[in-house]
Biopython code that builds the backbone (N, CA, C, O; Angstrom):
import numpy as np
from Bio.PDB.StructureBuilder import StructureBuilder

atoms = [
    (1, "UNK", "N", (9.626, 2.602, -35.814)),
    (1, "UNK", "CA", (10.741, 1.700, -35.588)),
    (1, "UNK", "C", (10.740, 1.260, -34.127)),
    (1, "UNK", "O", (10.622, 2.123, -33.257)),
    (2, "UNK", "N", (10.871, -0.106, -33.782)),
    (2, "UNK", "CA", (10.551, -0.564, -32.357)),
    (2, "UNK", "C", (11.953, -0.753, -32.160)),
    (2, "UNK", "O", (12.807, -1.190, -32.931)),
    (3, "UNK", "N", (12.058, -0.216, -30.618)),
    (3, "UNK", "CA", (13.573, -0.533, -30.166)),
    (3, "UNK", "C", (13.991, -1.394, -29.346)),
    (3, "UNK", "O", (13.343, -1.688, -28.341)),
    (4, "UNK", "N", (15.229, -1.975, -29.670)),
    (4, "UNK", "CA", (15.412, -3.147, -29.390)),
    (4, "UNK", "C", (15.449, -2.651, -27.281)),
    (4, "UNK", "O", (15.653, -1.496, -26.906)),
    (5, "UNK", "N", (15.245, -3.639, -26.466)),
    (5, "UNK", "CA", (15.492, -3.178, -24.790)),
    (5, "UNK", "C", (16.512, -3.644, -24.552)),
    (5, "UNK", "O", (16.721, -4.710, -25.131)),
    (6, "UNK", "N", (17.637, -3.117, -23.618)),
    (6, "UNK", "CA", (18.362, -2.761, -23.231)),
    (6, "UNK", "C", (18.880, -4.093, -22.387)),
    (6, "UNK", "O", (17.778, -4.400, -21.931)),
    (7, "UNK", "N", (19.713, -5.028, -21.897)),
    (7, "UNK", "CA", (19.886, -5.294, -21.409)),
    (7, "UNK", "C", (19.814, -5.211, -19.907)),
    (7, "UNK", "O", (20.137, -4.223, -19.248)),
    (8, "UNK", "N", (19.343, -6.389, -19.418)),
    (8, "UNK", "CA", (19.068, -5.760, -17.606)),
    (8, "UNK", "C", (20.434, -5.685, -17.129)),
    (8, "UNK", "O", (20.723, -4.751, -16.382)),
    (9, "UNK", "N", (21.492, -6.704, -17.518)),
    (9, "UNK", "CA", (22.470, -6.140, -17.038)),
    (9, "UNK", "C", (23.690, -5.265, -17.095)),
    (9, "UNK", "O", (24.685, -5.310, -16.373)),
    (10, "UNK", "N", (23.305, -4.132, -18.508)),
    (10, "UNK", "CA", (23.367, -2.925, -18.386)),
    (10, "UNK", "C", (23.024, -1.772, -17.808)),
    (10, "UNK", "O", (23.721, -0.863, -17.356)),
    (11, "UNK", "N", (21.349, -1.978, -17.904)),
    (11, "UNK", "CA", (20.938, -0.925, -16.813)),
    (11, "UNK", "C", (21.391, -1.317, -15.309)),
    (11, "UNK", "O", (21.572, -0.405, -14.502)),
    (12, "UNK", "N", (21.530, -2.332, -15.021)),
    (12, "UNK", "CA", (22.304, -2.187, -13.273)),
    (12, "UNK", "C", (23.054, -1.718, -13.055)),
    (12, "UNK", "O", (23.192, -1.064, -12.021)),
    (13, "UNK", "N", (24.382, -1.930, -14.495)),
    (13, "UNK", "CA", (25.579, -1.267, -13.959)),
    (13, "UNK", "C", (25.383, 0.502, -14.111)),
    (13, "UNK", "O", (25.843, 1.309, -13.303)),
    (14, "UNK", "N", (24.586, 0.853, -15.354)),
    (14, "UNK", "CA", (24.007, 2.578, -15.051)),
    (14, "UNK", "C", (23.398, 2.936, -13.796)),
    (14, "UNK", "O", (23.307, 4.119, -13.466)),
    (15, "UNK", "N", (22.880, 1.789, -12.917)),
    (15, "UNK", "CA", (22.242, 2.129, -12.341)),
    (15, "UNK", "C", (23.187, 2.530, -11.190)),
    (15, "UNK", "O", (23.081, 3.548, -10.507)),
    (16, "UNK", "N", (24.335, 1.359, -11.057)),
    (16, "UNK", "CA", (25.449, 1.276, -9.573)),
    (16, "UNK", "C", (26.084, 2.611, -10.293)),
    (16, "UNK", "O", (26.273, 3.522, -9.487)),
    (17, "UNK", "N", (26.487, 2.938, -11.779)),
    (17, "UNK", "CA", (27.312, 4.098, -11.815)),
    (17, "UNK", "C", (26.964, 5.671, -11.127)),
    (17, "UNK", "O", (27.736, 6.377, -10.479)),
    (18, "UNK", "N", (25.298, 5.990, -11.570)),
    (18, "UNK", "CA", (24.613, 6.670, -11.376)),
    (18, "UNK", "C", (24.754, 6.664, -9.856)),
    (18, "UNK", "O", (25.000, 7.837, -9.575)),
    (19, "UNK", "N", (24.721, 5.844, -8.570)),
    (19, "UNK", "CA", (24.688, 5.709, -7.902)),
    (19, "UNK", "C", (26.231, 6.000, -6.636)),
    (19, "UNK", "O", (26.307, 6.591, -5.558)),
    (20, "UNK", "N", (27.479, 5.059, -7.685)),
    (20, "UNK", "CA", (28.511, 4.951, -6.864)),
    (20, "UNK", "C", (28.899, 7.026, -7.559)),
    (20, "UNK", "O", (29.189, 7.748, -6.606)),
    (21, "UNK", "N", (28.893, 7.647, -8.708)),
    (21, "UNK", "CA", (29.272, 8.613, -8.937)),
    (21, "UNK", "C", (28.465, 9.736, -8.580)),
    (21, "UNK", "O", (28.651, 10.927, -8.828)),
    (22, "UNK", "N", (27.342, 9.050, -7.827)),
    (22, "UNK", "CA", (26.449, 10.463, -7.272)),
    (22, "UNK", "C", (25.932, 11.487, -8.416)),
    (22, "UNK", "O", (25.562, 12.636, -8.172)),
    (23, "UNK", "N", (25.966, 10.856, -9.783)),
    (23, "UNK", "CA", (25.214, 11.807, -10.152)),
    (23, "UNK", "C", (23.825, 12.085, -10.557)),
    (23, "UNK", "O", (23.161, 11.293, -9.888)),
    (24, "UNK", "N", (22.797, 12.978, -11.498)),
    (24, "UNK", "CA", (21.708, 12.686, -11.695)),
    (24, "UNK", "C", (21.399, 11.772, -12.821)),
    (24, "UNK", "O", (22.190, 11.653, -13.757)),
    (25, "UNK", "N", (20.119, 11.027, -12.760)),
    (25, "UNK", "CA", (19.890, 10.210, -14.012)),
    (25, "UNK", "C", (20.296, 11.107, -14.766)),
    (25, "UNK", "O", (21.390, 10.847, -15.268)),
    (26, "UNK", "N", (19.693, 12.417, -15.157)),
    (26, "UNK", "CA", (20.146, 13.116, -16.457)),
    (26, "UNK", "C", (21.447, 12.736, -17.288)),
    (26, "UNK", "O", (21.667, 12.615, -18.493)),
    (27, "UNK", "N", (22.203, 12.601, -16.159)),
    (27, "UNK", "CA", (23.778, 13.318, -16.783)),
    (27, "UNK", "C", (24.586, 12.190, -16.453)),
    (27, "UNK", "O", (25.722, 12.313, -15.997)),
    (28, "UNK", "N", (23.692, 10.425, -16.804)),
    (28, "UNK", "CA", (24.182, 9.218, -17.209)),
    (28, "UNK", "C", (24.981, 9.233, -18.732)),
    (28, "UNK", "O", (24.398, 8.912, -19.767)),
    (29, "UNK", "N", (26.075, 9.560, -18.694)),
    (29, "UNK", "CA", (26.448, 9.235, -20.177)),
    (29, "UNK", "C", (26.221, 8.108, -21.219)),
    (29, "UNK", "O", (26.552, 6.930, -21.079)),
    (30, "UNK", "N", (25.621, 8.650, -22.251)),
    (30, "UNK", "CA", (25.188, 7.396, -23.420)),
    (30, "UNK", "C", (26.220, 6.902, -23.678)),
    (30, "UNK", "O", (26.159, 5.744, -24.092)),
    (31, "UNK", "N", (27.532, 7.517, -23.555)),
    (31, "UNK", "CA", (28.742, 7.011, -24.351)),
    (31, "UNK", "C", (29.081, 5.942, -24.016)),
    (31, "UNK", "O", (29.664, 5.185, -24.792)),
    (32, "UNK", "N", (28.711, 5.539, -22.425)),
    (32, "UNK", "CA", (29.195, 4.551, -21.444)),
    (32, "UNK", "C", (28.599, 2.964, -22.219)),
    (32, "UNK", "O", (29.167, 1.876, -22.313)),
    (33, "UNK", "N", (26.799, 3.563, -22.833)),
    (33, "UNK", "CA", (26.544, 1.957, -23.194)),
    (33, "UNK", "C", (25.702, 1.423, -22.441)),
    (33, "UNK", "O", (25.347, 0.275, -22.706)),
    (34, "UNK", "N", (24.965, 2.341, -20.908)),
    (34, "UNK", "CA", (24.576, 1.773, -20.018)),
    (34, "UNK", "C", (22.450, 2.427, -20.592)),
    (34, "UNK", "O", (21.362, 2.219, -20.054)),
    (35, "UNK", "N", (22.765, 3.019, -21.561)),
    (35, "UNK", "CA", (21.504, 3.291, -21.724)),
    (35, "UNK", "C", (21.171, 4.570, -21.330)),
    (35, "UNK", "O", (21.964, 5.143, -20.583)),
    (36, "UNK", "N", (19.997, 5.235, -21.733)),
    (36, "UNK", "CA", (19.600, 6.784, -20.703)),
    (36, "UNK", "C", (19.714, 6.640, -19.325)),
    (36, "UNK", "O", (20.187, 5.576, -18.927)),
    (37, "UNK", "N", (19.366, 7.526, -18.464)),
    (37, "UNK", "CA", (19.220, 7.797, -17.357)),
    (37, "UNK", "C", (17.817, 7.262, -17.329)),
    (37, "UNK", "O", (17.425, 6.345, -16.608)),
    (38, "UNK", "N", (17.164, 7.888, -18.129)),
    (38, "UNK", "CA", (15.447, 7.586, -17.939)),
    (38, "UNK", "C", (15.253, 5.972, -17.896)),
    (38, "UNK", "O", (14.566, 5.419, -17.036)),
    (39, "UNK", "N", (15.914, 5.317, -18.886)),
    (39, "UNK", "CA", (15.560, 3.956, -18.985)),
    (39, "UNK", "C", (16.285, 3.304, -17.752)),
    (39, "UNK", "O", (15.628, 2.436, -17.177)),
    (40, "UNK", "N", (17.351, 3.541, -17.326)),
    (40, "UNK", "CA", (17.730, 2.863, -15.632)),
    (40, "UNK", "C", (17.191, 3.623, -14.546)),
    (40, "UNK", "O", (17.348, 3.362, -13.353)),
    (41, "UNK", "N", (16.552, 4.569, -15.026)),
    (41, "UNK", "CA", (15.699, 5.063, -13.607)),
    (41, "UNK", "C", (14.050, 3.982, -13.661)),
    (41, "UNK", "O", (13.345, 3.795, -12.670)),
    (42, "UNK", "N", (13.813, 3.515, -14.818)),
    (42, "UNK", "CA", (12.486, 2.998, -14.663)),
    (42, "UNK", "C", (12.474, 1.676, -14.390)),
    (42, "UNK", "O", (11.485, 1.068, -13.983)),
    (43, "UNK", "N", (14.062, 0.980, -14.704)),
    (43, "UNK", "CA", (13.862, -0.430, -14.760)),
    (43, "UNK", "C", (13.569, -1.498, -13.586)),
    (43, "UNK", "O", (13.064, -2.618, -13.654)),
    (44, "UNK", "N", (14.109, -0.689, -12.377)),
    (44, "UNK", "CA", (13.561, -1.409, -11.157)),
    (44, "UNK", "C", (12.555, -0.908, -11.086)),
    (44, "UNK", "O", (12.849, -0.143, -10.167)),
    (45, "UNK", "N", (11.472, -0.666, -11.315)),
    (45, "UNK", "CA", (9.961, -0.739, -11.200)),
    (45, "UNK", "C", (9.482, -1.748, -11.205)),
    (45, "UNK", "O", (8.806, -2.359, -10.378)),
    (46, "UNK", "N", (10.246, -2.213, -13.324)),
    (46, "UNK", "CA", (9.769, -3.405, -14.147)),
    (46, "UNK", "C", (9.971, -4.161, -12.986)),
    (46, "UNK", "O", (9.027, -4.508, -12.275)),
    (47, "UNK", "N", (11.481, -4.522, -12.677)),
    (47, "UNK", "CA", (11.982, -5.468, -12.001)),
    (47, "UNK", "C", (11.072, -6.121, -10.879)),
    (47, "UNK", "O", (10.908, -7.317, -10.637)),
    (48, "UNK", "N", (10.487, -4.929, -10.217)),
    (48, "UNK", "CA", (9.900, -5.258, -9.193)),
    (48, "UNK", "C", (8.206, -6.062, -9.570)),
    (48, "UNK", "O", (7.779, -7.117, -9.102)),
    (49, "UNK", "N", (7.586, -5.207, -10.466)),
    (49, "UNK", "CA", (6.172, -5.866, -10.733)),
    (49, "UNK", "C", (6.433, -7.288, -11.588)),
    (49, "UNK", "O", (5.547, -8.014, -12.038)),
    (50, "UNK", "N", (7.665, -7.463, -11.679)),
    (50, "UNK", "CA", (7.705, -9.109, -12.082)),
    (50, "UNK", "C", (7.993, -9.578, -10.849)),
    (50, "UNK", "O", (7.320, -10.577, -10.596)),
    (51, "UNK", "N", (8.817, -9.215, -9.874)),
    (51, "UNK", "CA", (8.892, -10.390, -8.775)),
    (51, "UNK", "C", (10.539, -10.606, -8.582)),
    (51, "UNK", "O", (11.051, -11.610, -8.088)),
    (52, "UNK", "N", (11.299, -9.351, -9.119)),
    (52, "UNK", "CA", (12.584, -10.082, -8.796)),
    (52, "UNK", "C", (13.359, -10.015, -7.387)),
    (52, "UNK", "O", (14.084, -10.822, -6.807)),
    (53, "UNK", "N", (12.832, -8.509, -7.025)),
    (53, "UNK", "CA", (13.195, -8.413, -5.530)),
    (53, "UNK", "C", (12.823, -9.441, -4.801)),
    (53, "UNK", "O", (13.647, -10.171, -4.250)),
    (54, "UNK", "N", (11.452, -9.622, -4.713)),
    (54, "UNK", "CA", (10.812, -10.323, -4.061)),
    (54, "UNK", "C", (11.735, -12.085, -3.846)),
    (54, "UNK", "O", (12.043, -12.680, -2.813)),
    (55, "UNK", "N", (11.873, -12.340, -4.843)),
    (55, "UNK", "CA", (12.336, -13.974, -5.171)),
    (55, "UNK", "C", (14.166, -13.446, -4.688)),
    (55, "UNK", "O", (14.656, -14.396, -4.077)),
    (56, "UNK", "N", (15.197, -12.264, -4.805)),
    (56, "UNK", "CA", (15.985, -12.358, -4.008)),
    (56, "UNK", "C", (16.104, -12.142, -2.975)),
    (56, "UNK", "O", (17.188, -12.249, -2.401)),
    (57, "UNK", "N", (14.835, -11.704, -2.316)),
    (57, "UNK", "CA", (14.740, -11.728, -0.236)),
    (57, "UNK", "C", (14.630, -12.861, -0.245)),
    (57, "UNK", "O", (15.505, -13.241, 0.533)),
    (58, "UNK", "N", (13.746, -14.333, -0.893)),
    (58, "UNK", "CA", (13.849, -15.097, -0.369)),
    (58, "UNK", "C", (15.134, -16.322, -0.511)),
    (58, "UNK", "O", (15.285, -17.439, -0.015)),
    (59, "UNK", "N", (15.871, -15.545, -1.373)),
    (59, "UNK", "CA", (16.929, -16.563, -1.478)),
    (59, "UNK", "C", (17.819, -16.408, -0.053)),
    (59, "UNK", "O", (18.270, -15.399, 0.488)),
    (60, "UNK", "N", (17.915, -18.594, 0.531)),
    (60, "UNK", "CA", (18.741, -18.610, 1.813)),
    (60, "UNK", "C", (19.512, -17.876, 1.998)),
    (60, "UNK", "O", (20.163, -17.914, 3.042)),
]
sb = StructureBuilder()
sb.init_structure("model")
sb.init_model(0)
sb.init_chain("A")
sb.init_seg("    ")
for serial, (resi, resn, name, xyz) in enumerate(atoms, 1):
    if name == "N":
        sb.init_residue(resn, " ", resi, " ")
    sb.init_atom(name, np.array(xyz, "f"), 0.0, 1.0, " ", f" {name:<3s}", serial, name[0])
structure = sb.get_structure()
């Protein structure tokens, strides 16, 4: 069964939660909706080997 991916702008907000609540990916709650821990710990990788950082440094 192939699973459907996650919205990117879900995993950001797991990612700012994970972040503003200091806790570990682990112990991202599913209940929230924001996805695993594992899957917003990997997604700025993706993000990056497409080019998104990159294209928002250069925005004026």
């Amino acid at each position: 069964m192939a699973r459907i991916p996650l919205e990117n702008q879900l995993c950001l907000q797991g990612i700012l939660y994970v972040l503003y609540n200091d806790v570990s990916w682990q112990l991202l709650p599913l209940e929230l909706g924001f996805g695993s821990g594992q899957t917003c710990w990997r997604r700025p990788g993706r993000w990056h080997e497409v080019g998104v950082f990159e294209a928002l440094s250069a925005v004026p």
